[in-house]
Steps between C-alpha positions, in 0.01 A plus 500: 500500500388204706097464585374488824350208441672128422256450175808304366497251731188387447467156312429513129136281613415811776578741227282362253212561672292804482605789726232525660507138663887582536449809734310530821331812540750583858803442244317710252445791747892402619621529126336870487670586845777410392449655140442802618757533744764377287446854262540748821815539660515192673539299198866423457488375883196240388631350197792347599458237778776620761416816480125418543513284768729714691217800495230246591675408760601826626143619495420191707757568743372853572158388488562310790694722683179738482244215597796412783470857669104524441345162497761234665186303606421444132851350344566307836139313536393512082801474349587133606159410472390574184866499335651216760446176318499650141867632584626185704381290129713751320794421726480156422429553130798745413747292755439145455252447226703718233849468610567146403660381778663161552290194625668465817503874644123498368455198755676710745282806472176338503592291822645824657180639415271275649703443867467870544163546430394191675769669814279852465196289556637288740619830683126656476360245697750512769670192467852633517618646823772723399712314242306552230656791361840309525354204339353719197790696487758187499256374169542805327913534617561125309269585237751821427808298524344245238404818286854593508611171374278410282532856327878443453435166395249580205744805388622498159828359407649654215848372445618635183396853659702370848795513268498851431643765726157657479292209597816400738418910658119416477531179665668650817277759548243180497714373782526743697152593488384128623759532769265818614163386465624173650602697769175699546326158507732431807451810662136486443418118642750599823281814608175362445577219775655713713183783488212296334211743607744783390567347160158386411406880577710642305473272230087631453641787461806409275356281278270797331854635376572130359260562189701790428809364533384219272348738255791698481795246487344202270159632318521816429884485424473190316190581300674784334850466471643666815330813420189413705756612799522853344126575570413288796722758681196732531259270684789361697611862630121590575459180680791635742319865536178353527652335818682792630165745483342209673731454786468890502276651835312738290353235234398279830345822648284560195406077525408538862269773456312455124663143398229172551659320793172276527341232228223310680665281720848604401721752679824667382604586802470161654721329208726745535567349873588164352619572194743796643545424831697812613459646828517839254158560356654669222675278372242226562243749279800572276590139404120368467489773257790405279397140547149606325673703246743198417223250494330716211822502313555145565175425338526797199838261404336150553184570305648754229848551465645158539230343257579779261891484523445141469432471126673589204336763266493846615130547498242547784327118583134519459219390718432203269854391441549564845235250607593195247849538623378422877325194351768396276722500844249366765210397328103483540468324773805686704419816382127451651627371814716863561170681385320322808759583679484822510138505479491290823771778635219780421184333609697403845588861528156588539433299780836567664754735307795499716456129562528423123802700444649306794433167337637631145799634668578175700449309176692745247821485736725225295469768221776725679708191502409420180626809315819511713603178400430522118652874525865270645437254225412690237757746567756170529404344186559847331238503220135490495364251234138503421321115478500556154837588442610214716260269267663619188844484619408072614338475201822634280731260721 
């Protein structure tokens, strides 16, 4: 039977040392959690990865939908503060750091990057008068087209499989599938400059569902063979019915009258009038709601699931490991810069909470682009290659 914890991947110097230096005591109390668990019923869920991750995640799904209904205030003004920048890193580390991509599209995403940050900042002070929601949304349209290419471009070529009637069968279903995500691209870049302010809503909203989509098509599947689909069905279907109680009067009812609406400076109902603008306060409750409950899962994915999905043993990362891989992929000096970060988020919050969640927010907005562009190119190229893989494979050329 596996163990919980990836002991084996440890290098032969870390495991040389005693275990007491090789531990921290939170990984030590983790280990016993875990320990413990793993002998009650619960244990054949824990020890193998898929299966783990898709109870985690469940839990963390209906976690939020509780905090959604009773403390909205919380998840909308904490939750990107204190789990913001930590989650927007882990974007970046999972889909550009680790997924060797090629030199040029690399270019391409940091320079998309930049212009629409530097077009959210721009827009914050009012220089724009109007167009520039077209403008950012025009970036992020050409940076999906070039995601598209450059996706079919770095897809394998395996000739001597091309041959085959299977790989002939495989490589139209390829085909065809391009065809429909180039399509989608299409579609996607025509409505956003027809209804900016309508696509830049709904993309907040959307983009929660991206992690999942991400998690379920490429990590998850790929991590463990295509089985990883069998068992993210759970959090997937109580992602749907966390939305449906959410959008239902009753659970809105109980918000209004015991939920927190109010976090120091920051008002639930008063996002809700921006960020849903219906003329229906139900559904402008309703979809705030979901939009907390989706943030939660967005982060339960960024900061667990994807990082876990993205390695290859089956056990449970520890706190150490956890930590030496962030420096191994950013290092010291980056990795203290996002700690300020979001220490600089916090200590603003005190002064003015709702005014440092609008300056995260105006910042973290290239990250919805961001994952919907490596979701098309990813999803082009077909596979999802670790750096290290890719080094091995250039190294064996």
């Amino acid at each position: 039977m596996p163990s919980l914890d990836l002991t084996d991947s440890l290098s032969a110097r870390d495991a040389a040392l005693p275990r007491a230096r090789d531990v921290w005591w939170v990984d030590r109390v983790r280990g016993q959690l875990f320990s413990r668990l793993a002998k009650s019923f619960l244990g054949p869920l824990l020890v193998q990865r898929e299966r783990r991750l898709a109870l985690i995640a469940s839990c963390g799904i209906l976690g939020a939908l509780a905090l959604s209904v009773l403390a909205p205030a919380w998840l909308l003004l904490v939750g990107p503060l204190v789990l913001g920048v930590p989650h927007l890193a882990s974007d970046v580390r999972h889909l550009v750091l680790r997924r060797a991509l090629p030199r040029g599209f690399l270019l391409v995403v940091l320079v998309a990057c930049a212009s629409l940050i530097a077009l959210r900042g721009l827009e914050s002070l009012r220089v724009f008068s109007g167009w520039g929601g077209r403008a950012e949304l025009g970036i992020a349209s050409l940076w999906l087209f070039i995601a598209w290419w450059a996706g079919g471009e770095a897809r394998p070529r395996n000739s001597s499989d091309a041959s085959s009637s299977q790989g002939s069968h495989h490589h139209d279903r390829g085909e065809r599938s391009a065809i429909a995500l180039g399509g989608l691209v299409i579609f996607l870049a025509v409505i956003s400059q027809v209804w900016p302010y309508e696509s830049r809503l709904f993309l907040a909203h959307a983009h929660n569902l991206i992690a999942l989509l991400l998690w379920v098509q490429l990590f998850a599947a790929g991590a463990s063979q295509g089985r990883g689909r069998r068992w993210v069905i759970l959090p997937t279907l109580l992602c749907a019915l966390s939305v449906l109680t959410l959008l239902w009067l009753p659970a809105q009812s109980l918000t209004l009258r015991y939920g927190v609406l109010r976090l120091w400076s920051f008002d639930v109902l008063e996002t809700a009038r921006w960020l849903a603008p219906f003329e229906s306060a139900r559904w402008s409750l309703g979809l705030t709601l979901c939009y907390a409950a989706l943030q939660s899962m967005h982060y339960t994915l960024w900061l667990y699931c994807i990082p876990q999905s993205d390695t290859r043993a089956q056990g449970s990362l520890t706190f150490r490991m956890t930590l030496r891989s962030w420096l191994s992929d950013f290092g010291a000096f980056a990795l203290g810069l996002l700690c300020l970060a979001t220490l600089a988020l916090i200590l603003g919050a005190t002064l003015n909470a709702d005014g440092a969640r609008s300056v995260y927010l105006s910042v973290a907005g290239f990250h919805a682009y961001l994952e919907l562009a490596l979701w098309v190119f990813l999803l082009r190229r077909g596979v999802l290659p670790s750096r290290e893989s890719a080094r091995q494979h250039s190294n064996s050329c």
